[in-house]
N, C-alpha and C positions, 0 to 999 in steps of 0.2 A: 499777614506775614507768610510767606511764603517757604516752605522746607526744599531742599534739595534732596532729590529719591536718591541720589547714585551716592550723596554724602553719607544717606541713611543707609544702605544697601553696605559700601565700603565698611561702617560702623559696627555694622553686624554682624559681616565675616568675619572681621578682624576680634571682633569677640567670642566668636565659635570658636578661630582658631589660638585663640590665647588657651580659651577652656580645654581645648583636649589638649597643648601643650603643656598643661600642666595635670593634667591626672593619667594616671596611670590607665594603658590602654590595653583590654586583653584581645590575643591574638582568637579567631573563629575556632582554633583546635581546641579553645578552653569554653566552647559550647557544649553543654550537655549531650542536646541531640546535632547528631553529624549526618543523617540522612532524611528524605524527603519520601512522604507515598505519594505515587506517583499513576497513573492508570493503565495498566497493562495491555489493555487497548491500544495505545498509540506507541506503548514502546514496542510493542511485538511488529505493528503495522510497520514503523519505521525499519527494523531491524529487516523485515521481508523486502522492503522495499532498497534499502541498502544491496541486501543479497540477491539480487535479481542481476545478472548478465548484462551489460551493455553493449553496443557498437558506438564505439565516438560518442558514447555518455549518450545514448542512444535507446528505449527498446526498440531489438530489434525482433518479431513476431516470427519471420524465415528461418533468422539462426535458430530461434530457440524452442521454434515448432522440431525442429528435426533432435534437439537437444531432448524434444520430450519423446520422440517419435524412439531414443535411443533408450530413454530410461524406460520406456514402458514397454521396451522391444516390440515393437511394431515395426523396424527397421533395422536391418543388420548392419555392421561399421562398412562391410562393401557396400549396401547399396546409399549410405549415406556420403562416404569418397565418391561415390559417380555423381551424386547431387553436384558436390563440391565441385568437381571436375567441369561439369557441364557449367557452371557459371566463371569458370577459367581462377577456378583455385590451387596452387601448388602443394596439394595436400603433404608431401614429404617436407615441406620447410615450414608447415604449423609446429609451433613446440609444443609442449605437453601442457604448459604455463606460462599466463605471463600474456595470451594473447587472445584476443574476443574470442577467437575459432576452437582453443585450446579443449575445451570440454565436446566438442565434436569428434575428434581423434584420441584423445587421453585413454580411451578406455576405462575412467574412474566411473561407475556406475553409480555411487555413493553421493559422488559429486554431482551429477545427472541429477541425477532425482529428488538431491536440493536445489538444486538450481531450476528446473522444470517448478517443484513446486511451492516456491516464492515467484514464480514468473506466472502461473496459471492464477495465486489468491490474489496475487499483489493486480491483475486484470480490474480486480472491482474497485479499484483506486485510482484507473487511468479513463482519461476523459473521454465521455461515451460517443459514439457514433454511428446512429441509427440509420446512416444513407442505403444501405443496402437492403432495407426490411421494407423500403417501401419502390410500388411502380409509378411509374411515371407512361402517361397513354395520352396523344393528343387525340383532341376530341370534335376537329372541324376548325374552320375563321372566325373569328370574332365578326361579329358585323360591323361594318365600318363604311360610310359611303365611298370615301374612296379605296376602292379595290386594292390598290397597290400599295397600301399600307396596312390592311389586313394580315392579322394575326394566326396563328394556329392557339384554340385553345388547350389547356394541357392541365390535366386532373391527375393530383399523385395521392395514391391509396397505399394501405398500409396491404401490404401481401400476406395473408393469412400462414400458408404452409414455412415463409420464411421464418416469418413471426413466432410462431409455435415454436419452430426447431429452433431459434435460436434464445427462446425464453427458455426452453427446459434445459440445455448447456449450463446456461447464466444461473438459473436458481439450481442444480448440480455442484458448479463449485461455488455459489454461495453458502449452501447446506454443508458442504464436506470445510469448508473454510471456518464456518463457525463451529463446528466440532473440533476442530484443529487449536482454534485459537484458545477455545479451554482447555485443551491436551496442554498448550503451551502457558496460560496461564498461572495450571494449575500445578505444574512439575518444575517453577521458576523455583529459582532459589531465596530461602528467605532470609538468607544474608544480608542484615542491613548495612552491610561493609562494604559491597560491591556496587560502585560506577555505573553509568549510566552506559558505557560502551559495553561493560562488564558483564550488564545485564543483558544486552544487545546477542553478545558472542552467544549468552546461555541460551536464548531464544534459535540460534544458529544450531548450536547443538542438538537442543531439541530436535527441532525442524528435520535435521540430517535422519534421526532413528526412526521418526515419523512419516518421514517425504513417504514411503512406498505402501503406507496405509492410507495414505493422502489421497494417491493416487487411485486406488482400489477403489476409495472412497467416492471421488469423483466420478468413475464409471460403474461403480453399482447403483448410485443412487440416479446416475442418466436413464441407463437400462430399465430399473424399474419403473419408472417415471413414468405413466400411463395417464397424467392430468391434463384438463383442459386448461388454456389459459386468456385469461381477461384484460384487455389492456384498461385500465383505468386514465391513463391519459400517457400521449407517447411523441418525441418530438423528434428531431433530429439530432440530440445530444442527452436527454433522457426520458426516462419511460418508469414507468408505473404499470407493475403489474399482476394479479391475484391468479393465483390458481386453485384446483376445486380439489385441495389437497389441505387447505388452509391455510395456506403463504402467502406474504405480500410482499411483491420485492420492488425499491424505488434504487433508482441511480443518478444521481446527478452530479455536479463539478466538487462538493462538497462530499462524495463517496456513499458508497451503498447503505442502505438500510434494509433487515430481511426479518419479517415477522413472521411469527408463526402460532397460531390462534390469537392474535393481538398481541405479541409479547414479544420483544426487540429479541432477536436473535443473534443479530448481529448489528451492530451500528448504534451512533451516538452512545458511543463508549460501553455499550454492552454487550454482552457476551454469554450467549443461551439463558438472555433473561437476567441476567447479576451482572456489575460490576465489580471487577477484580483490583487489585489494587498490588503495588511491589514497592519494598523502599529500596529508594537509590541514594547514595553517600556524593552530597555537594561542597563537605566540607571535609578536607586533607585533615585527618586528624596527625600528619607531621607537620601541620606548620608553622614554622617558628617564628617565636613567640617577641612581640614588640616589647622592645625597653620600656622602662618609666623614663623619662627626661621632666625638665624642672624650667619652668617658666623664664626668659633670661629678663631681668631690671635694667 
């Protein structure tokens, strides 16, 4: 004897839906708990990444070098309009807001050095590329009997001086990013009442009273910076690498990882060794509330 699924399937819904038409159904604001913990790792990551400057939904590295170049006055607002100028920008018709260019003329300093540094942390989040760390040297012809199809051979080495300088930048704002990220952490609010955007904005805030220790941060710890470093294994998209300071910094499409005496500094969810944790509110505690209704015969 053979059943039919779709008769049995039909059968079942329609008994699901007799049952909650007939009992009384409570709406999610009549749940106890209205918030969720969540790991402060990924909301803070999101929230910098949110906050980072665009061109046409874009990073754009030019605008936002000269946007750090302003926060950390290494550039005066003249000599950052000549920039403008020289790549045929109408610097009097940028507005103050409202436009990619705006934090280059605004004069908001504030805003600079939030925006600078959610674009400098939020770097060990964007996909890596190592083409310029390494040389490329031809090395003679391939042998090949016939001549005129002989090759040039070509051996690409990793550039030591390049390498170096631009591991101690990377593990710089690695270091100052995970001290950041438990400033931010650890000053969140523990309003389990506050939204997931809610907790976003406080992350923003943060960040803003922060940005210019940030930055301090990033160029005192380059400066001191006097370590060798080891590539442990290095591609053209990530690299793996130890220094004789006892860091291990790895980066790949999946985002940085920065240890320090063995111990996650930063990545896969942790943060100077702990995991942080923030509750966020998923459920509207206004919302109203479903009728009881009564099965019809």
């Amino acid at each position: 004897m053979r059943i039919n699924s779709t008769l049995i399937r039909t059968a079942v819904l329609g008994g699901l839906i007799g049952l909650m038409s007939c009992q009384a159904i409570s709406a999610p604001a009549d749940l106890n708990v209205k918030s969720i913990s969540v790991p402060a790792y990924s909301l803070i990551t999101d929230a910098l990444i949110a906050a980072t400057p665009t061109v046409k939904g874009q990073r754009n590295d030019a605008v936002m070098q000269l946007v750090c170049d302003l926060a950390r006055g290494t550039k005066s607002q003249q000599q950052v309009n000549d920039v403008l100028k020289q790549n045929n920008v109408d610097v009097e018709n940028i507005p103050a807001t409202g436009n990619a260019l705006s934090l280059l003329v605004n004069k908001n300093a504030a805003m600079q050095s939030t925006a600078c540094t959610a674009f400098i942390a939020t770097s060990l989040f964007t996909p890596v590329n190592n083409s310029a760390l390494f040389d490329t040297v031809k090395e003679g012809k391939d042998q090949d009997h016939d001549k005129s199809k002989a090759k040039d051979q070509v051996k690409v080495t990793l550039n030591p001086e390049k390498f170096a300088q631009e591991m101690r930048l990377r593990l710089a704002i690695s270091q100052a990013t995970a001290q950041m990220y438990a400033v931010i952490a650890s000053n969140l609010s523990k309003d389990g009442n506050l939204s997931w955007a809610d907790q976003q904005n406080d992350v923003v805030r943060i960040v803003a009273r922060y940005a210019p220790q940030y930055l301090q941060s990033v160029k005192n710890i380059y400066l001191a910076d006097q370590a060798t470093y080891t590539p442990v294994s290095i591609t053209g998209n990530s690299y793996d690498v130890i220094d004789s300071n006892g860091h291990q910094l790895m980066q790949n499409a999946q985002g940085p990882v920065l240890l320090y005496r063995g111990v996650e500094w930063l990545g896969n969810g942790k943060i100077l060794g702990k995991e942080y944790f923030v509750d966020v509110r998923v459920i509207d505690s206004g919302s109203p509330a479903v009728t009881k209704t009564k099965k019809k015969r």
